[in-house]
C-alpha positions, -999 to +999 in steps of 0.1 A: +357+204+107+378+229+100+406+245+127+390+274+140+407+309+131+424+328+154+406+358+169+420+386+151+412+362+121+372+358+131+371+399+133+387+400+098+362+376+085+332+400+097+342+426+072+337+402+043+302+392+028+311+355+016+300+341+047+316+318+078+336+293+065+316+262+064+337+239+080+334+263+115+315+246+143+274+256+144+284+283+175+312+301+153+290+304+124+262+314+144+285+343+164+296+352+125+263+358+108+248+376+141+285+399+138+275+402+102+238+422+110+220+385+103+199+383+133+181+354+114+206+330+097+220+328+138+192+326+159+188+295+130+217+284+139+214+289+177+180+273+183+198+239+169+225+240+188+221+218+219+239+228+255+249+251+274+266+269+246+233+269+224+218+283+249+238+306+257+239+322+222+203+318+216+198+342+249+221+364+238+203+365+205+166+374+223+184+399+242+197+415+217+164+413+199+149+429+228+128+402+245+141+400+277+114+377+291+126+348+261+164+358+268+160+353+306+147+316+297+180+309+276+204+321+299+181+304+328+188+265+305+229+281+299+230+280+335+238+317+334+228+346+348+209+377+330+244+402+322+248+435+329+272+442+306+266+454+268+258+433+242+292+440+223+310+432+257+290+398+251+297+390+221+332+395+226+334+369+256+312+345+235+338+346+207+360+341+229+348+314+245+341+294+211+375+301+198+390+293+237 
């Protein structure tokens, strides 16, 4: 595996189409392609991903996609509970968490 970047390195990445480097961990490459407008390739990803971390990522995903019923289930297995903050707010503190 691969070091993982530093955060001002993972932002820079999202502006280039080549996708995540491959040697990333599953959640990095997930958060990448789901920062990158593929709602797909990372809930793919995601639903692999065992743990807390999978799960948390996954929810994110189905809340993003609008199913809050199927979100509330992921965050309920991350042992989290439903935010109230934005979807970019959370995305920011799950990169930040990954790359922590």
């Amino acid at each position: 595996m691969d070091a993982l970047p530093t955060r001002e390195a993972f932002w820079q990445s999202l502006k280039q189409d080549d996708g995540p480097n491959p040697g990333w961990p599953d959640s990095l490459r997930a958060l990448w392609y789901d920062g990158n407008g593929n709602w797909e390739a990372s809930h793919d990803i995601a639903q692999e991903m065992p743990g807390n971390l999978g799960s948390w990522i996954h929810a994110y995903l189905h809340r993003k996609e609008g199913d809050r019923w199927n979100a509330g289930y992921w965050y309920s297995r991350a042992g989290r509970p439903f935010p109230e903050i934005g979807l970019e707010e959370e995305f920011r503190l799950l990169v930040a968490h990954v790359l922590s």
